[in-house]
N, C-alpha and C positions, 0 to 999 in steps of 0.2 A: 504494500500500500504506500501510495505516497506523504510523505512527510509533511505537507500541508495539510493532510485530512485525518492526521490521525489525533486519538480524543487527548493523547497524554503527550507531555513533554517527555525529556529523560528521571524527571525526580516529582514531578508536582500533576496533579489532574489539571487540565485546562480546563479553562474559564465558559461556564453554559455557554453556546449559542446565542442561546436567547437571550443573556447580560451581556454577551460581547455586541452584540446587533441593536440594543434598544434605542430607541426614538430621543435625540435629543430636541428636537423642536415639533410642536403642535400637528403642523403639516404633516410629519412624520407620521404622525399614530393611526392606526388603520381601526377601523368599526366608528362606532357610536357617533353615525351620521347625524342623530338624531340631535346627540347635545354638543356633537362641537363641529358643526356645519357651519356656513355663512350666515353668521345672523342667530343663530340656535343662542339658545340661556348661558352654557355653560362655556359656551367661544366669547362670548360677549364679557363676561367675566375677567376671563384669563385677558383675552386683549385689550382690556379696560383697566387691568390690575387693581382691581374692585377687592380689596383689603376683607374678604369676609372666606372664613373656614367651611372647610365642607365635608360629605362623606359619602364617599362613591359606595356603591354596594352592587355586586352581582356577580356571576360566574368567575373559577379562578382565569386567569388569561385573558382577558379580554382588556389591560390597557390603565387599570385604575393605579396602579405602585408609579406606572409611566407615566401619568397622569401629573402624578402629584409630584414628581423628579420635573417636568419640562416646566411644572406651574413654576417652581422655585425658579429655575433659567429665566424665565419670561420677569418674573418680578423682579430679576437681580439678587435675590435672599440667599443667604448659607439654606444649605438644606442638610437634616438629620431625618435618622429613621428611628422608630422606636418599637416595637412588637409588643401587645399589650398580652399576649399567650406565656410568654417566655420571660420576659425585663420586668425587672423589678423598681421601686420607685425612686431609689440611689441612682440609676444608672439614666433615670428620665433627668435629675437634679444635674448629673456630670450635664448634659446635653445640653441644657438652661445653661450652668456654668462657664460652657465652652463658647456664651454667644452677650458677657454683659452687659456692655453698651449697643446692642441692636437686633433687631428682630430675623426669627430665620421661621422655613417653611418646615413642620413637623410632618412625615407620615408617620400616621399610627395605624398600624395592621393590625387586623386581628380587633378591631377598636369594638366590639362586641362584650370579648374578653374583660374590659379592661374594670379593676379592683374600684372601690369608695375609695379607699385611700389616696390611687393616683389620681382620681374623679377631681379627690377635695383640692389635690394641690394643680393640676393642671387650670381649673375654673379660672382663678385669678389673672394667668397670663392669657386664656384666649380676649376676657374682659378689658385687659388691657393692649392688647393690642402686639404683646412680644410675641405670642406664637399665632404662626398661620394655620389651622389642623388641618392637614387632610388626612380624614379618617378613613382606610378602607377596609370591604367588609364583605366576606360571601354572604351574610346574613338580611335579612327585611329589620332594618332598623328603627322602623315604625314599632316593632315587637323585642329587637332585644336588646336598642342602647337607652341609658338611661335621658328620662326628660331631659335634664339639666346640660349634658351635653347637646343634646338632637336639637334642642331649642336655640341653641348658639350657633347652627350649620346651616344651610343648605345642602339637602337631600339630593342625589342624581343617582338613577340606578342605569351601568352598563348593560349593554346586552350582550349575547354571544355571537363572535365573531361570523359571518359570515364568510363556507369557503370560497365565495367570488372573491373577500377582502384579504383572503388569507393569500390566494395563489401567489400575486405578484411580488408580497414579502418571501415565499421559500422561493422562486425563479429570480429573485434581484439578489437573495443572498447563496445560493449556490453559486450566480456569477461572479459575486461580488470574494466569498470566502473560501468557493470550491473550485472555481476556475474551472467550470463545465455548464453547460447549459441545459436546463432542467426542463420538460416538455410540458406543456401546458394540462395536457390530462396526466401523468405523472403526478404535478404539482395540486390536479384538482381531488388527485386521489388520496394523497397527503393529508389537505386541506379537509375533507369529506371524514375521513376519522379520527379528527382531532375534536370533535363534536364543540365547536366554535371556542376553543382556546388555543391563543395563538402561540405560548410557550410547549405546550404541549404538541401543535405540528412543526415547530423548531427544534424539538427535543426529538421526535421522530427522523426529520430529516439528517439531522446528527447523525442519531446512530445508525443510519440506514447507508448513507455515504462512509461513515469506519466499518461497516459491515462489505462494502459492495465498491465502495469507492465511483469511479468515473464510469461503470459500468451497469450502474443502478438502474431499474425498469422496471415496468410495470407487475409483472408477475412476481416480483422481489419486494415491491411494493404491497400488491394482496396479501401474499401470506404473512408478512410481518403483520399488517394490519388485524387484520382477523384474530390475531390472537392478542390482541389490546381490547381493553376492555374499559371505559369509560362511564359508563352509568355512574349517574349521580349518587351519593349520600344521603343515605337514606333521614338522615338527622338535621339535614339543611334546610333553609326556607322552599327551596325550587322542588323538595320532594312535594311539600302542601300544595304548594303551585299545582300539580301532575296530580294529585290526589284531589285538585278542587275541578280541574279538569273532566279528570274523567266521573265526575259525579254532575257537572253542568251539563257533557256530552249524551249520558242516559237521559237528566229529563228534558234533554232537546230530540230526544229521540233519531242522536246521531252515531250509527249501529259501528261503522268505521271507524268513525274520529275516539268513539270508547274503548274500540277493541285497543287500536296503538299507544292512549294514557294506560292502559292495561296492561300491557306488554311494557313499557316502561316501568310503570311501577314493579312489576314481578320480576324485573330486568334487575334492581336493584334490591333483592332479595325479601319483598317487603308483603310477604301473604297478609301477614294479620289485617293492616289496611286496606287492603285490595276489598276483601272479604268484609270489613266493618262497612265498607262505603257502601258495596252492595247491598246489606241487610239494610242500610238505613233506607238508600234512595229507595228498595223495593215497597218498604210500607210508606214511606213519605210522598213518593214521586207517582207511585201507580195505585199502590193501596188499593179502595172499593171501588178502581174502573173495570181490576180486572184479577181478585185474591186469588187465583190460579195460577196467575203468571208471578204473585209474590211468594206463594207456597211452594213452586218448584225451585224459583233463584234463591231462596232461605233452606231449603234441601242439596242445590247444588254445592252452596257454602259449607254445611255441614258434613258433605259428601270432600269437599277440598280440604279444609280442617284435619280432615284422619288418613288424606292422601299424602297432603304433603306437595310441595316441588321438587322437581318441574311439572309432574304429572298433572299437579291439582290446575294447573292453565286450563287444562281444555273444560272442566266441571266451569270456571269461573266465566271462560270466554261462554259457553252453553248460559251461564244466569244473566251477563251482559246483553248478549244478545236479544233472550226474552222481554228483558225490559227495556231496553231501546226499543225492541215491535212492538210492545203491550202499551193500550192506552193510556194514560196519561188525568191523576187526578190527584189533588194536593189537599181533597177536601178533608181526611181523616188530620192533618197537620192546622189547619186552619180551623175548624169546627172546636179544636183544643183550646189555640191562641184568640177566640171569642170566648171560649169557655172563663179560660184564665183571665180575663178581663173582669168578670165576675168573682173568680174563684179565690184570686190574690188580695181583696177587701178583707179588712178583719171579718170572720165568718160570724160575728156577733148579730151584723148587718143584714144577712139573711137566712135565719133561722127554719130548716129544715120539719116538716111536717112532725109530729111528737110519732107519729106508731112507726116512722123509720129507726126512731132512737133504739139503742142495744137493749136485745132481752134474755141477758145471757146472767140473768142475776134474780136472786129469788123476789117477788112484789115489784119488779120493773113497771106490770103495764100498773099498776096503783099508783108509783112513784112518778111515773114521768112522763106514762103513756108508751112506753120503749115496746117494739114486738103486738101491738093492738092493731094490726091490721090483715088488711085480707089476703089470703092465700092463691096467688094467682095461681098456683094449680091445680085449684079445686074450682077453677072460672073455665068459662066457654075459650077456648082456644088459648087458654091458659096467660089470661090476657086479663088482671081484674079492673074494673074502672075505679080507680084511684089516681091522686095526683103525688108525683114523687118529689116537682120541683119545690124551692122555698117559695110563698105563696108571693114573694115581689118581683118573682122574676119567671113566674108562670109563663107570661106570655114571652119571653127568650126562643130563640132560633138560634144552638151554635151551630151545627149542623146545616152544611150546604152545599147541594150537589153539583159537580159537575154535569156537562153533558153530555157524556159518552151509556151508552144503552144500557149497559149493566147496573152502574149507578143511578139511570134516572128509573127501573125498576125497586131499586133497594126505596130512591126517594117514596115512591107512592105508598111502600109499607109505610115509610116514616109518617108520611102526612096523615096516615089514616088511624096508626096508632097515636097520635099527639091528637087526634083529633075524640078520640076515643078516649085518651085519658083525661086531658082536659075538656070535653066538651059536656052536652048536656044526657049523655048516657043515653040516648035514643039510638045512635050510630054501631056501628057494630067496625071490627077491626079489618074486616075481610077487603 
C-alpha cells in the first residue's frame, strides 16, 4: 500500500479523517440548508456576530462540534471545548482561567449531561457576556437541558446529512488526500450507508482506501457496507421520534409508511415498544369500529412477547397491518376524556344514586341505602329501569360515535338503552 494512505505513521495512529478534513469556514459545512442558507436564522446570526449562545441538537455527524469551531473563526474569539459527560468543574474553571481579560466561544458536548454544580457556576459568565455557549447535543433539549440554561440559548436542531451532501465531500477528499478519483456512484454508495452522518462516511472511506487503497470499487464497497450496522439508540430522543411515527402512521391508516417505523424500531432491538404502541393504538385508534381487528393485533403481541426476535416481526408486521386496514374510531378515548371532565371535580359535587352505595357490610341498605336496588337479572333482557348516573349529570352524553357501520350499530343499542334507563319506562331496550 502506499504511504500516503496508510492509517498509521511509524510510532503514532494518525489523525481521523474527519478532524484532518473539517470545515474551517461557514461555506464549508455541508447539510442544514435549512438554518444556514442565505438569509436562514442561524447564517444571519453567525454573519451578524449576534453575541447570543446556542444549542445545536441532532444526529451525531451532521456539522454541530463544526459549527461551533467556525462560529469562534467568524467572531475572532479563542475557542475551548468542554465535554459535560467526562470534565469535571476544575477543568471548566482552568478554561475560564486561560481567557481573563476576554471572552472566548465555549462548546459544551454532551450539554445534556451536564451537573447543578457546573449549571450554578457557568450561569454567571453566559449573563455576562464572557462565554459564548455553544451547546451540543444528540438529545431534544426541550426535554433534557435544564430551564435555566435553555432559556439563555437559542434552540437549532441539525438534520441528517443528506447523501447528495455527502458525495462531493468523500470525491473532493479522496482527491484532495488520496490522490485518486472517486466515482460518483462509488461515492453515493458511501454516502447511502452512512445513514446521514458525515464523520461516519469519512471514517468508512478511511478505512476502505487502507483496506483496498487506489483500487477500491464498488463491490468492495457492498460488502464492507453490509456489515455496518447503524440503527439508532435505542435511548435517544430520534428513537420517540420513530416510535411516534409509527403510531401516527397506523391511525393514518398508512399500511407502508408503519411497516418501515417498524422495521426501524425492531432494527434497533426494541420489541417491548414496538408491541406497547401497538396495544395502545389498537384500542385507542380502532377500538368499537372494528374489536376484531383489536383482538387479533393484542393476540399477535402476545403471540410476539413468547416468540421473541427476529421471529416475532412477522406476528407484529400481521397486527400492523390489520390496523392500518381496520376502520378507524377514537370514540372509546374520547367518550373517557368527557367522562373525566366530570369525573376529576371533587366527587362531593355529584353524588351517586344511594342503592349503588356498597353492601358488602351487615344493615348497609338501613344505613345508607348501599345494595337497595334492582336486580337487573331478574328484568326482561336483563336490563332493569333504573338510573345509574348522579342525578346532575343524568342528562350527560360521554359516549360518541363514530361513523363507521359497526359502531353506528353499537350507537342505536346505546341510545335505546339510555333511553330506557332514563326515560319514562314505557320504552323497552330492544
Amino acid at each position: 500500500m502506499n504511504d500516503e494512505m496508510n492509517l498509521f505513521s511509524k510510532n503514532n495512529i494518525h489523525q481521523p479523517l474527519a478532524d484532518e478534513i473539517r470545515p474551517r469556514k461557514l461555506d464549508e459545512i455541508v447539510g442544514q440548508k435549512q438554518l444556514l442558507g442565505s438569509g436562514k436564522p442561524l447564517r444571519q446570526i453567525i454573519d451578524k456576530k449576534i453575541p447570543i449562545s446556542l444549542i445545536l441538537w441532532g444526529p451525531p455527524g451532521t456539522g454541530k462540534s463544526t459549527l461551533a469551531f467556525v462560529m469562534a473563526s467568524a467572531y475572532g474569539l479563542p475557542f475551548e471545548k468542554f465535554n459535560a459527560s467526562i470534565d469535571n468543574k476544575a477543568e471548566l474553571q482552568k478554561l475560564v482561567a486561560n481567557h481573563p481579560n476576554e471572552s472566548f466561544v465555549l462548546q459544551l458536548d454532551e450539554i445534556h449531561r451536564l451537573t447543578k454544580p457546573i449549571q450554578d457556576y457557568l450561569l454567571p459568565y453566559l449573563e455576562s457576556g464572557k462565554i459564548l455557549l455553544v451547546g451540543t447535543t444528540t438529545e431534544n433539549p426541550i426535554i433534557t437541558i435544564n430551564p435555566a440554561i435553555r432559556s439563555r440559548c437559542e434552540l437549532f436542531e441539525f438534520k441528517p446529512v443528506s447523501p447528495d451532501d455527502i458525495v462531493p465531500v468523500l470525491q473532493r477528499t479522496t482527491k484532495s488526500v488520496f490522490n485518486f478519483e472517486l466515482d460518483q456512484k462509488s461515492a453515493k454508495m458511501i454516502g447511502n450507508s452512512a445513514n446521514g452522518d458525515v464523520r461516519v462516511a469519512l471514517n468508512m472511506l478511511e478505512t476502505l482506501v487502507a483496506m483496498h487503497g487506489k483500487t477500491l470499487n464498488q463491490k468492495q464497497i457492498a460488502e464492507f457496507a453490509q456489515n455496518q450496522h447503524f440503527a439508532f439508540d435505542k435511548d435517544t430522543t430520534y428513537h420517540y421520534d420513530y416510535l411516534s411515527a409509527f403510531n401516527y402512521a397506523i391511525i393514518g391508516s398508512d399500511t407502508d409508511a408503519a411497516l418501515y417505523y417498524l422495521s426501524v424500531i425492531l432494527n434497533s432491538g426494541d420489541l417491548e415498544s414496538a408491541i406497547r404502541r401497538i396495544r395502545d393504538a389498537a384500542y385507542m385508534c380502532i377500538g368499537l369500529a372494528d374489536p376484531r381487528a383489536v383482538d387479533t393485533a393484542v393476540l399477535a403481541c402476545d403471540t410476539a412477547e413468547k416468540i421473541g426476535l427476529p421471529r416475532a416481526s412477522t406476528n407484529l408486521s400481521y397486527a400492523t397491518i390489520i390496523l392500518c386496514l381496520a376502520p378507524k374510531s377514537d370514540s372509546a378515548w374520547k367518550s373517557y376524556e368527557r367522562a373525566n371532565e366530570d369525573g376529576k371535580e371533587a366527587n362531593q359535587l355529584h353524588p351517586m344514586p344511594t342503592y349503588l352505595r356498597d353492601s358488602h357490610y351487615k344493615h348497609s341498605i338501613e344505613t345508607t341505602g348501599g345494595g337497595d336496588m334492582i336486580n337487573p337479572f331478574n328484568e326482561k333482557h336483563q336490563v332493569a329501569h333504573q338510573k345509574y348516573l348522579p342525578k346532575d349529570l343524568e342528562d350527560k352524553q360521554y359516549y360518541e360515535p363514530r361513523d363507521n357501520k359497526r359502531e353506528q350499530a353499537y350507537y342505536q343499542r346505546y341510545k335505546a338503552l339510555k333511553k330506557y334507563l332514563y326515560g319514562n319506562g314505557a320504552e323497552n331496550n330492544e
